[in-house]
Each structure stands twice: as C-alpha cells, then as structure tokens.
MDAnalysis code that builds the backbone (N, CA, C; Angstrom):
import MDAnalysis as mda
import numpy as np

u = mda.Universe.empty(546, n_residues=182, atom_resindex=np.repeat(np.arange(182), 3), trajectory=True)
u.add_TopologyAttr("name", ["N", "CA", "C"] * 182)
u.add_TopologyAttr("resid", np.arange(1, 183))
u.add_TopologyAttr("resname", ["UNK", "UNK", "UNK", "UNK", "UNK", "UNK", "UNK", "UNK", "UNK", "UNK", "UNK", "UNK", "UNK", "UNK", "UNK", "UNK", "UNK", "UNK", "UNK", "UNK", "UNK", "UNK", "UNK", "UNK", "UNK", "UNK", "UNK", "UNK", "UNK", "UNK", "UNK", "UNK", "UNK", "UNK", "UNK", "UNK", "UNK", "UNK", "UNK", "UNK", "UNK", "UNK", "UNK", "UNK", "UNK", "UNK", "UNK", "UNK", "UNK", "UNK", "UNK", "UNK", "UNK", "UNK", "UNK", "UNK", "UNK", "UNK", "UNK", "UNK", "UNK", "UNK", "UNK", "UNK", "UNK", "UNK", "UNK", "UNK", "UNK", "UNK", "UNK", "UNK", "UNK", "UNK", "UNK", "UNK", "UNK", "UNK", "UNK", "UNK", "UNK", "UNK", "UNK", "UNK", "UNK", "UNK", "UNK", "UNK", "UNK", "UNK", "UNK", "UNK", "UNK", "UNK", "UNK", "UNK", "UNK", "UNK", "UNK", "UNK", "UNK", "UNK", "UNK", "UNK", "UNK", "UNK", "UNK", "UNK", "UNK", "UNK", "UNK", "UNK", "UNK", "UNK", "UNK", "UNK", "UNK", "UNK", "UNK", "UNK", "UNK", "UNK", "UNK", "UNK", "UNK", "UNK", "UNK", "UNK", "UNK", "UNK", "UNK", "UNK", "UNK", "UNK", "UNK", "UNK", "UNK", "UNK", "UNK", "UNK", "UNK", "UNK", "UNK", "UNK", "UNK", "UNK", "UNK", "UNK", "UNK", "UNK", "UNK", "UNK", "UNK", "UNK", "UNK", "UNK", "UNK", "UNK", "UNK", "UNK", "UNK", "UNK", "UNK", "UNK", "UNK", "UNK", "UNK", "UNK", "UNK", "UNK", "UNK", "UNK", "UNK", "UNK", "UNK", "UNK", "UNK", "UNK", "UNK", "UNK", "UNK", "UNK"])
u.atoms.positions = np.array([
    [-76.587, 144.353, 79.173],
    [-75.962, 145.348, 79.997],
    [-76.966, 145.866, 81.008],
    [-76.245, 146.176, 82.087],
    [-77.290, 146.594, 83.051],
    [-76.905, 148.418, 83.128],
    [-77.443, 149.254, 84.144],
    [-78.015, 150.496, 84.316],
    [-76.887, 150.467, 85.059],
    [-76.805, 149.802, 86.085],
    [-76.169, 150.100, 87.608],
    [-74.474, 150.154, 86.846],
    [-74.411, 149.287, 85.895],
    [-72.777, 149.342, 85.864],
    [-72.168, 150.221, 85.032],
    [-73.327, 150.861, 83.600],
    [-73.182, 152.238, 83.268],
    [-72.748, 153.302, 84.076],
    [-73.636, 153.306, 85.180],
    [-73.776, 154.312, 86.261],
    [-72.413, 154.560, 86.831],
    [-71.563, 153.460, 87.276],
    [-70.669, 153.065, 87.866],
    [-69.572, 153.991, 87.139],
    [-69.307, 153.479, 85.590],
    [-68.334, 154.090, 84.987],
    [-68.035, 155.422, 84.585],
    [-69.514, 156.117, 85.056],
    [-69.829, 157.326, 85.293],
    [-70.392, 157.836, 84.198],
    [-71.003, 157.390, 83.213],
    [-72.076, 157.951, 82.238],
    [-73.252, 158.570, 82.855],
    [-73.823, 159.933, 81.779],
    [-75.275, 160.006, 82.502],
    [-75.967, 159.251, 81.840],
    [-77.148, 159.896, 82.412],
    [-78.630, 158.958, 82.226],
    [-79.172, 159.256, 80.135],
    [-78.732, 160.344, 79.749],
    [-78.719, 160.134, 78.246],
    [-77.654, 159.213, 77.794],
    [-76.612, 159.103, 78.179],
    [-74.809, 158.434, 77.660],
    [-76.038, 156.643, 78.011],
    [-76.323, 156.953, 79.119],
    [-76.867, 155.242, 79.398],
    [-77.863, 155.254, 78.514],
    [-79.323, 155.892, 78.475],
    [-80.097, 155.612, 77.427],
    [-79.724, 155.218, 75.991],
    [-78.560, 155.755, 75.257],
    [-78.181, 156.114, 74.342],
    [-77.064, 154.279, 74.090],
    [-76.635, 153.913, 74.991],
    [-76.115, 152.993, 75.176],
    [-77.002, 151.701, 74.651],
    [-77.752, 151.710, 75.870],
    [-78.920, 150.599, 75.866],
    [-79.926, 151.085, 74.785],
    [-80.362, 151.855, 74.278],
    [-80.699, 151.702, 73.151],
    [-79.882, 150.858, 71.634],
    [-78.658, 151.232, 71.847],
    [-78.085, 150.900, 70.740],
    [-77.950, 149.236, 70.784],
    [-77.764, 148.985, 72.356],
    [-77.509, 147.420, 72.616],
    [-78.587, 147.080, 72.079],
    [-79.922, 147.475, 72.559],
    [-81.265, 146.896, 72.221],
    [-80.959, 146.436, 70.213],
    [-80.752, 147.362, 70.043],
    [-80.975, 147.436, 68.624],
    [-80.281, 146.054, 68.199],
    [-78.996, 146.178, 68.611],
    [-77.786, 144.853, 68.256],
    [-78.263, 143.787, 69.004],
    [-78.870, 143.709, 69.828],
    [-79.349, 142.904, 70.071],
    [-80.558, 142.096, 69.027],
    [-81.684, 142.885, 68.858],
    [-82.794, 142.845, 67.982],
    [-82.209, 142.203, 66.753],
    [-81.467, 142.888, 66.215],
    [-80.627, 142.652, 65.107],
    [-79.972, 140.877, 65.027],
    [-79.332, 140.489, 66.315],
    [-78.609, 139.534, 66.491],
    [-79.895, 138.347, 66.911],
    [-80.742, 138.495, 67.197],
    [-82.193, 138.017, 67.501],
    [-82.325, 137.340, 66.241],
    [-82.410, 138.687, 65.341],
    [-83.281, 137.932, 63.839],
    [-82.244, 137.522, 63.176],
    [-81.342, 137.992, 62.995],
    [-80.062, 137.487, 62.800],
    [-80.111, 135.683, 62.802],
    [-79.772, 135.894, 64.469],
    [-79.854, 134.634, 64.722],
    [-81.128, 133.620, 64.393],
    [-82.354, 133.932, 64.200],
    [-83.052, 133.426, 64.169],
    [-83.286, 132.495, 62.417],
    [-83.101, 133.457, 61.683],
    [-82.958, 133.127, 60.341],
    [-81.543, 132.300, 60.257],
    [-80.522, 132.512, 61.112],
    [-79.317, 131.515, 61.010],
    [-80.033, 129.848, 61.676],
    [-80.396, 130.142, 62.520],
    [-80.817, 129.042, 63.127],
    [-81.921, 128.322, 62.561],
    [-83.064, 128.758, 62.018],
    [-83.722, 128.175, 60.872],
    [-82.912, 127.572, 59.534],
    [-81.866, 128.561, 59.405],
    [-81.522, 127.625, 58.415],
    [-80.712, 126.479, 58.582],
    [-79.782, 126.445, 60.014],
    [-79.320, 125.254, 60.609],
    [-80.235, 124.073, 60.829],
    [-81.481, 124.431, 61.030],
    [-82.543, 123.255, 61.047],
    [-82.224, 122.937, 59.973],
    [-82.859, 123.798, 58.596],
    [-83.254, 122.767, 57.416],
    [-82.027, 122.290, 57.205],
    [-81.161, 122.951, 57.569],
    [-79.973, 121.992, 56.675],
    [-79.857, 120.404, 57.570],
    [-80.103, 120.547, 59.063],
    [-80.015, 119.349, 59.664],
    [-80.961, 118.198, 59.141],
    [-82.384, 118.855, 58.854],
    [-83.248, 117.651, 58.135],
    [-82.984, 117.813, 56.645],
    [-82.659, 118.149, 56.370],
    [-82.075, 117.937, 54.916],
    [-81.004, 116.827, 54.779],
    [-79.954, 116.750, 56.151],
    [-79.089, 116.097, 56.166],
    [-79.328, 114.550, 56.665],
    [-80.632, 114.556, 57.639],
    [-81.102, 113.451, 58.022],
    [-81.779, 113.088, 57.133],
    [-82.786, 113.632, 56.662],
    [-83.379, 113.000, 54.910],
    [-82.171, 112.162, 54.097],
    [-80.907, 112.991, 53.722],
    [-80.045, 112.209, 53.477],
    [-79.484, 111.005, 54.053],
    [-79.424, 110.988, 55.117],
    [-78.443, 110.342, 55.809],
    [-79.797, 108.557, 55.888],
    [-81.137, 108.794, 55.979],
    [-82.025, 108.308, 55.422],
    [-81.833, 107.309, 54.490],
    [-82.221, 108.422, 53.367],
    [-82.161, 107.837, 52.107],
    [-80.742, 106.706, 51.860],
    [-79.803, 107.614, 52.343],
    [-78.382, 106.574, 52.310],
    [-78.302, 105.442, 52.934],
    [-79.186, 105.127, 53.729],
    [-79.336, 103.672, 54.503],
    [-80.492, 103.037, 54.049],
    [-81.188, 103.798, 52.933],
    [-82.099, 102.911, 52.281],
    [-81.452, 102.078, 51.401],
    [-80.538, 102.896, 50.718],
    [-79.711, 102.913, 49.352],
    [-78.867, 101.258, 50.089],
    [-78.160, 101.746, 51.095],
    [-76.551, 100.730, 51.388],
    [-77.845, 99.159, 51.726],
    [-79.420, 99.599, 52.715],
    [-79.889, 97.970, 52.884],
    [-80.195, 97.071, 51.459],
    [-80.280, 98.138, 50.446],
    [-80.543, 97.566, 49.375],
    [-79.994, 97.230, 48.485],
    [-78.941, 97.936, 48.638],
    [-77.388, 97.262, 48.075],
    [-76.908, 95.783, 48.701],
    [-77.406, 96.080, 49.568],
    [-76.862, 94.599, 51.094],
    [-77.291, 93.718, 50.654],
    [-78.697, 93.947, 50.339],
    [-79.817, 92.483, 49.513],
    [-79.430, 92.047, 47.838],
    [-78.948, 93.310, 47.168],
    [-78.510, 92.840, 45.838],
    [-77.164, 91.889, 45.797],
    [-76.399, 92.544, 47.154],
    [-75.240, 91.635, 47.568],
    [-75.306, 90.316, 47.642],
    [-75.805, 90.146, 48.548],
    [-76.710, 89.092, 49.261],
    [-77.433, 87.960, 48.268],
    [-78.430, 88.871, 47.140],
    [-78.950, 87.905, 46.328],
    [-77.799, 87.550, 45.163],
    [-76.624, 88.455, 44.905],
    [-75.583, 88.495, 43.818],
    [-74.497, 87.061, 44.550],
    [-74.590, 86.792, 45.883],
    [-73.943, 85.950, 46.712],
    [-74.514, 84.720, 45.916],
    [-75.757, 84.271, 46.383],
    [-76.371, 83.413, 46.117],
    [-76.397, 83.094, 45.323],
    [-76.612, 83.511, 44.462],
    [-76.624, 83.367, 42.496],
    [-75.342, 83.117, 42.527],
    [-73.976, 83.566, 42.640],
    [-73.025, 82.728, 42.655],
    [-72.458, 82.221, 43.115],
    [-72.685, 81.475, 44.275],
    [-72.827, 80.454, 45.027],
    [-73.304, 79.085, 44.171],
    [-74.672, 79.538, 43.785],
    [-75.267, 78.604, 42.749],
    [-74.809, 78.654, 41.598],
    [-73.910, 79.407, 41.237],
    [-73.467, 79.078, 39.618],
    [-71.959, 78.375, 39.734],
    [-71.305, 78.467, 41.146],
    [-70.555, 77.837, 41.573],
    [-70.816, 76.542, 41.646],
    [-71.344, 76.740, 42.594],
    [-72.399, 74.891, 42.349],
    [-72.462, 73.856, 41.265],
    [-73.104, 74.701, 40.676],
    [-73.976, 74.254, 39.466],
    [-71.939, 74.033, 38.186],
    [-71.470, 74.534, 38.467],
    [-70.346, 74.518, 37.544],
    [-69.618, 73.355, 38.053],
    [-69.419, 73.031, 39.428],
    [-68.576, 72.109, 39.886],
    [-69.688, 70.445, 39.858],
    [-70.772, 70.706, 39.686],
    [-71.502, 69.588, 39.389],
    [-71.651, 69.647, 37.630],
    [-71.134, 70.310, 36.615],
    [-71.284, 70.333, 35.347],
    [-69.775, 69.227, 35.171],
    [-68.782, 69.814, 35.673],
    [-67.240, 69.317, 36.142],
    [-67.078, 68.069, 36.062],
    [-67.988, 67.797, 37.174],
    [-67.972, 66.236, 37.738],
    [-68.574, 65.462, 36.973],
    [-70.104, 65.906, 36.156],
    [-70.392, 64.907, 35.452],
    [-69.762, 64.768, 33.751],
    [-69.227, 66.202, 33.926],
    [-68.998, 65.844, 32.416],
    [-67.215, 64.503, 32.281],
    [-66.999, 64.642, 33.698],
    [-65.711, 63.884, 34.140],
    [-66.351, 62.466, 33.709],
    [-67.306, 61.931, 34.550],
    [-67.834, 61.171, 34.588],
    [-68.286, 60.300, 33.507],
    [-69.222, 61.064, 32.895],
    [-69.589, 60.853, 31.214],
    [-68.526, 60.359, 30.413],
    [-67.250, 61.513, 30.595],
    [-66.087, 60.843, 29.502],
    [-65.414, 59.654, 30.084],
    [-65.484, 59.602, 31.434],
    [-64.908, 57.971, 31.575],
    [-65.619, 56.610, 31.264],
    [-67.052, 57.433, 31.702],
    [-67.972, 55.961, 30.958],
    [-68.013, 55.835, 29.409],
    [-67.445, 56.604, 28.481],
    [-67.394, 56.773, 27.128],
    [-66.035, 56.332, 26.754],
    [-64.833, 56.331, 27.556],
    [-63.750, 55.921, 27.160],
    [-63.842, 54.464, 27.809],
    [-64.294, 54.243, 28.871],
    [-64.850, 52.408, 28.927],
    [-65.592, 52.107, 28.214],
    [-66.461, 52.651, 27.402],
    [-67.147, 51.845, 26.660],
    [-66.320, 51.497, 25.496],
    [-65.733, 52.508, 24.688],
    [-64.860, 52.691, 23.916],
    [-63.868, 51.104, 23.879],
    [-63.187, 51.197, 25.237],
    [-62.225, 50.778, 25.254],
    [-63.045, 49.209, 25.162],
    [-63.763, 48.506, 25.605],
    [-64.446, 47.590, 25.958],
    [-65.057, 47.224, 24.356],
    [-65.532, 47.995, 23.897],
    [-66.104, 48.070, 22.467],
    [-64.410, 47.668, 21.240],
    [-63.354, 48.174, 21.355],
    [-62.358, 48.017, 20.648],
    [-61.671, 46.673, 20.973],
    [-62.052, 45.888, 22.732],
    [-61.272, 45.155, 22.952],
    [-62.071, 43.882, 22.511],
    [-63.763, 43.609, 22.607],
    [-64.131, 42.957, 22.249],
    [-64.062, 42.921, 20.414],
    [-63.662, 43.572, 19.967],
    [-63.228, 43.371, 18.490],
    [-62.096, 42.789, 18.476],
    [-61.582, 43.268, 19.345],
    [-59.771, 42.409, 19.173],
    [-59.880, 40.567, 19.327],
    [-61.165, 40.843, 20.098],
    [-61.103, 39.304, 20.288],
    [-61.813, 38.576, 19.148],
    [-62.634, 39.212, 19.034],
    [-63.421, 38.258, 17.980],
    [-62.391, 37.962, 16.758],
    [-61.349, 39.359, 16.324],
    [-61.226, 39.256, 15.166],
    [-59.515, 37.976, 15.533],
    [-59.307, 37.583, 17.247],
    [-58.526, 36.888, 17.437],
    [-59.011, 35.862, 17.491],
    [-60.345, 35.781, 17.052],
    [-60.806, 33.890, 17.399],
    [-61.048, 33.183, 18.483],
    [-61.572, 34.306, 19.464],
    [-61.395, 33.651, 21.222],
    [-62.799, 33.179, 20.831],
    [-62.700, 31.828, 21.590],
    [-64.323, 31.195, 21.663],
    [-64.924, 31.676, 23.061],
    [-64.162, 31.848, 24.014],
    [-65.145, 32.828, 25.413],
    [-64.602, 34.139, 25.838],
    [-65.138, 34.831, 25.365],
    [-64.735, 36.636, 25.645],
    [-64.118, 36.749, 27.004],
    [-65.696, 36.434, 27.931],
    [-65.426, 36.401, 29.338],
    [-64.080, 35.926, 29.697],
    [-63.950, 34.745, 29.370],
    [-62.787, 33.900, 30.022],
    [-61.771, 34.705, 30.098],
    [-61.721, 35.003, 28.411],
    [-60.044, 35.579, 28.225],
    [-59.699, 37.162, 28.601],
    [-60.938, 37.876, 28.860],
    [-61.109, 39.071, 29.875],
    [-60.649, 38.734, 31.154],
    [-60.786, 37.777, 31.650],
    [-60.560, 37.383, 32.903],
    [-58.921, 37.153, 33.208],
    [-58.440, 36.763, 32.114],
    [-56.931, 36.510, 32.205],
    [-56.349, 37.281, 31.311],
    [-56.750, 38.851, 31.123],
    [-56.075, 39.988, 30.743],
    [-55.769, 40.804, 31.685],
    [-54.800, 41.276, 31.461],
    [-54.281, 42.340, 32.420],
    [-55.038, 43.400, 31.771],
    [-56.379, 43.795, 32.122],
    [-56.729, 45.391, 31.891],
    [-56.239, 46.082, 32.153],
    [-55.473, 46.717, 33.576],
    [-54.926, 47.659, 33.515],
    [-53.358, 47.979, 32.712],
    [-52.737, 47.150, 31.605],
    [-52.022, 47.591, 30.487],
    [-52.487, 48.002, 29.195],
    [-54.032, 47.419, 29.100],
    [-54.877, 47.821, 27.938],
    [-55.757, 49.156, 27.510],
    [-54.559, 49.679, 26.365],
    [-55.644, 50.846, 26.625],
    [-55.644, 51.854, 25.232],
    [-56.179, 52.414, 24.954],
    [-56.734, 53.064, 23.697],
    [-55.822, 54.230, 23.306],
    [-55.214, 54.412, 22.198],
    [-53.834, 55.701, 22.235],
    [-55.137, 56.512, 21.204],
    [-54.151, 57.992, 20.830],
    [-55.071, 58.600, 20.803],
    [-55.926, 58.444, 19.485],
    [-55.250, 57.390, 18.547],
    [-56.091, 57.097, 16.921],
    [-57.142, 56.605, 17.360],
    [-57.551, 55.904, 19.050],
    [-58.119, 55.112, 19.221],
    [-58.122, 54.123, 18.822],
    [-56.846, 53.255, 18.778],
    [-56.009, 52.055, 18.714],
    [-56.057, 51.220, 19.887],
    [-56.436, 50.204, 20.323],
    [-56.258, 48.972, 21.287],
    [-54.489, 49.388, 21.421],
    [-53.871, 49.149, 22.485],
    [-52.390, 48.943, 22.304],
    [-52.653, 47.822, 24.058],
    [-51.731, 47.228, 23.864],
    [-51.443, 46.219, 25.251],
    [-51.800, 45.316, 24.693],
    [-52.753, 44.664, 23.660],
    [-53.770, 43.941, 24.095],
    [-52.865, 42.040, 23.267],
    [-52.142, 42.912, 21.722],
    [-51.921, 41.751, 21.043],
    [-50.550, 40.902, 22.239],
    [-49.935, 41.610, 22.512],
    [-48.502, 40.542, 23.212],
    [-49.170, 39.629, 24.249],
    [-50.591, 39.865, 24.878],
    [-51.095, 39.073, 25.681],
    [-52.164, 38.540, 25.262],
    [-52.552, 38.477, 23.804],
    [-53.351, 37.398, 23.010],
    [-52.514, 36.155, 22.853],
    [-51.161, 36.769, 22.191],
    [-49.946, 35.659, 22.048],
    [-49.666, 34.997, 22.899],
    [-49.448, 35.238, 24.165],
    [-48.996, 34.483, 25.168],
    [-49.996, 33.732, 25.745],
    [-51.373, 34.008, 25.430],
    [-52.721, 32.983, 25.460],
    [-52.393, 32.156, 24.763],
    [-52.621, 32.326, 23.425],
    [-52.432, 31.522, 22.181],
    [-51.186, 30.087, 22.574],
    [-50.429, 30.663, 22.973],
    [-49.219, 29.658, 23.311],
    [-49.776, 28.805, 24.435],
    [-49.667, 29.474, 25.798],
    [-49.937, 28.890, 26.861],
    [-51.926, 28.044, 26.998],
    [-52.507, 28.629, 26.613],
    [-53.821, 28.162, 26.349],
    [-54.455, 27.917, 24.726],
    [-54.369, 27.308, 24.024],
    [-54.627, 27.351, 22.415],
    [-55.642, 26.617, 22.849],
    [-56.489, 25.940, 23.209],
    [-57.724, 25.816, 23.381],
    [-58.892, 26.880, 23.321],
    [-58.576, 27.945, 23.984],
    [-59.498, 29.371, 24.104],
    [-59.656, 29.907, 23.351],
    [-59.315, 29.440, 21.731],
    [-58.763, 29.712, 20.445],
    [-59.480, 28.780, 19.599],
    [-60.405, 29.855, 18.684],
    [-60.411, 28.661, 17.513],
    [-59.277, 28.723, 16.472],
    [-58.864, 27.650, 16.116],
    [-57.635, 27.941, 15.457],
    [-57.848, 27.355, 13.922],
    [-58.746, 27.213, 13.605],
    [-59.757, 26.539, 12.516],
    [-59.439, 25.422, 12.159],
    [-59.255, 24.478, 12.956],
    [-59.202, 23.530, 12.700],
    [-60.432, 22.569, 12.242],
    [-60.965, 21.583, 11.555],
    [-62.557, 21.029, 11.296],
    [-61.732, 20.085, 10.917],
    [-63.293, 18.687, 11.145],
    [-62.756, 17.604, 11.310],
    [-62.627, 16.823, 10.229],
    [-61.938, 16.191, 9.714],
    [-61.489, 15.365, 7.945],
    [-61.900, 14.400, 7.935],
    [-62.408, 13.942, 7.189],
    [-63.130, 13.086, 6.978],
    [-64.716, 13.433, 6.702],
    [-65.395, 13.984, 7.185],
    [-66.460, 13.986, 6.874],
    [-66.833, 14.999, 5.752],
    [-67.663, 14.355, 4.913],
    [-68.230, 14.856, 3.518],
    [-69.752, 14.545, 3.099],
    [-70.757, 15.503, 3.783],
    [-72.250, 14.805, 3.403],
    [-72.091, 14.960, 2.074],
    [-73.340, 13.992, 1.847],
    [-73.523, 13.921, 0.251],
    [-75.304, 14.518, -0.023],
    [-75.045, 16.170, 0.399],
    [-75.940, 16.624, 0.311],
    [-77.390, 15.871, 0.480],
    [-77.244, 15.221, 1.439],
    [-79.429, 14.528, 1.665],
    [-78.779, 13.460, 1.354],
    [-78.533, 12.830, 0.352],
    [-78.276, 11.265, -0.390],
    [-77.794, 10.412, 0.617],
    [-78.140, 9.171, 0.703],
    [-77.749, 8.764, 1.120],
    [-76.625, 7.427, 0.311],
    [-75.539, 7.548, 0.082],
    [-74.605, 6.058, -0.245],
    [-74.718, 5.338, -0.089],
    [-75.454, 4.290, 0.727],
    [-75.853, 2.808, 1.352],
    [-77.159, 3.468, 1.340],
    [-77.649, 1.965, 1.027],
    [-79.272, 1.508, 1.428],
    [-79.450, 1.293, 2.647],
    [-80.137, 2.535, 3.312],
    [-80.221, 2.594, 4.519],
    [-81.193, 0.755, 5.503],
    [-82.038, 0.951, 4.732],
    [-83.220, -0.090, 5.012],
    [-82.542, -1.435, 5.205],
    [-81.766, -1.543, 4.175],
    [-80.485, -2.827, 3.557],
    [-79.988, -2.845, 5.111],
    [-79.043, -2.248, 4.833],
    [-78.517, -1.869, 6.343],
    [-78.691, -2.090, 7.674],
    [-80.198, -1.999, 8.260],
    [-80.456, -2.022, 8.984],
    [-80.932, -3.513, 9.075],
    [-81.552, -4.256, 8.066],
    [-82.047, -5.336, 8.180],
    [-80.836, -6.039, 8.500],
    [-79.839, -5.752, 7.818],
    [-78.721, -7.110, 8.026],
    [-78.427, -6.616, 9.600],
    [-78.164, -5.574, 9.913],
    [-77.959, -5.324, 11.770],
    [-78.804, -6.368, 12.558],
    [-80.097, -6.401, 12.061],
    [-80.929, -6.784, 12.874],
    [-80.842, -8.393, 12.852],
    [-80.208, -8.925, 11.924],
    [-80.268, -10.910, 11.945],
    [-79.088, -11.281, 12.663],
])
C-alpha cells in the first residue's frame, strides 16, 4: 500500500501510520509465513525427485531382470524344443531297430538263406510291430515268397544217398586206384 492513496481516501497521517504498520506486520508475517511454506515445498520437491530417482533405478532394474528372465526362457524354450526333437528321434531309431531286430528273427526262424534278398522283396512299409511288439505284415508275404520263390528257402531238404562211414573207408582205396591206373 502506498501513502498517497491512504491520503486520497481521506485518512490522517495516524489512520495511515496505523494502517501501514499493521500491513507491515501482515506482511512480515506472510514473509515468514511464506518462507517456511516455501522451504517446505522444496523439501518436499527433492524428496519427490529422490523418489522419482530411486523409481527409475528400481523400473531399469526390473527391465534387466526382465530382460535376463526373457533370455532364460527363451533358452529353456530352446532347450525344450531340442529335448522334443531328439527324444522324437531316439524313439524312431529304437522302434527301427526294434522292428528290424523282430523282422530278422522272422526270417531266420522262416529259413530264408539271404536276409538281404528277401528284405528287398518285402513290402516294409506294411510291416510293422503292434503294441505286444509282435511282427504283423510280415507272415502273408513270407508265404507268397515261399510259393512264388522256394529257392530263397531252405526247405530242408539234404541229399540221399550219402552215408560216411565215419573215416573208414569200404573199398581198398590203394586197390582201387591201381586197377584205374592199368
């Protein structure tokens, strides 16, 4: 407040002193007032930036646990779809062996004199292992070997007539030979 506009409204010079004193005071008042308000608006602002801080320490380091929690399962992803594949793998080379292992029994115990051969003129893909782990396909197309090829077959036949006489010999060999020779 100024003097001149006291003056104006027609106060005296005590009414004005008395005025501006009191302003002074509310003023003074609103000074420290303010001053202690405004100090404490600071701390609370760095208090809040300390926070606001710390909270972007907190979220980059969350980002990296993310980040490394990514990776790790990424790799356990990985690592599961390559467990998948080989354990796929494994059981097919175990059910070919299987199957290969049951079929070469079928043959032997059918009397084939060349495995190979008669592998060769099987239909593998009808041959195949049920779940007792039974050969199935395999006998209706032994038979139809047997018929159409009985050669590929021992069928036990041996030849008659012959009977060693353990080492001995029945004829005088020496005899024998001399009369060849005149």
């Amino acid at each position: 407040m100024k003097r001149d506009a006291l003056k104006t409204l027609g106060l005296t010079d005590e009414q004005i002193n008395a005025v501006i004193e009191t302003n002074g005071h509310d003023i003074e008042n609103a000074k420290a007032t303010g001053a202690s308000e405004v100090a404490t608006l600071k701390q609370e602002n760095e208090s809040l930036k300390t926070q606001i801080t710390d909270r972007d320490k907190d979220l980059k380091g969350l980002q990296k646990q993310l980040k490394y929690n990514d990776d790790v399962s990424q790799q356990l992803t990985d690592l599961q779809s390559k467990y998948d594949a080989d354990t796929q793998s494994l059981t097919e080379q175990l059910n070919t062996t299987k199957l290969n292992g049951a079929l070469n029994n079928a043959l032997t115990a059918a009397k084939v004199r060349n495995t190979k051969a008669i592998k060769g003129l099987l239909d593998m893909d009808s041959i195949k292992l049920n779940d007792k782990g039974e050969l199935v396909g395999v006998n209706d197309q032994l038979d139809l070997l047997k018929k159409s090829n009985a050669y590929l077959f021992d069928m036990g036949t041996t030849q008659s007539g012959y009977n060693p006489a353990a080492g001995k010999s029945t004829t005088n060999y020496s005899a024998n030979l001399a009369a060849e020779m005149e």
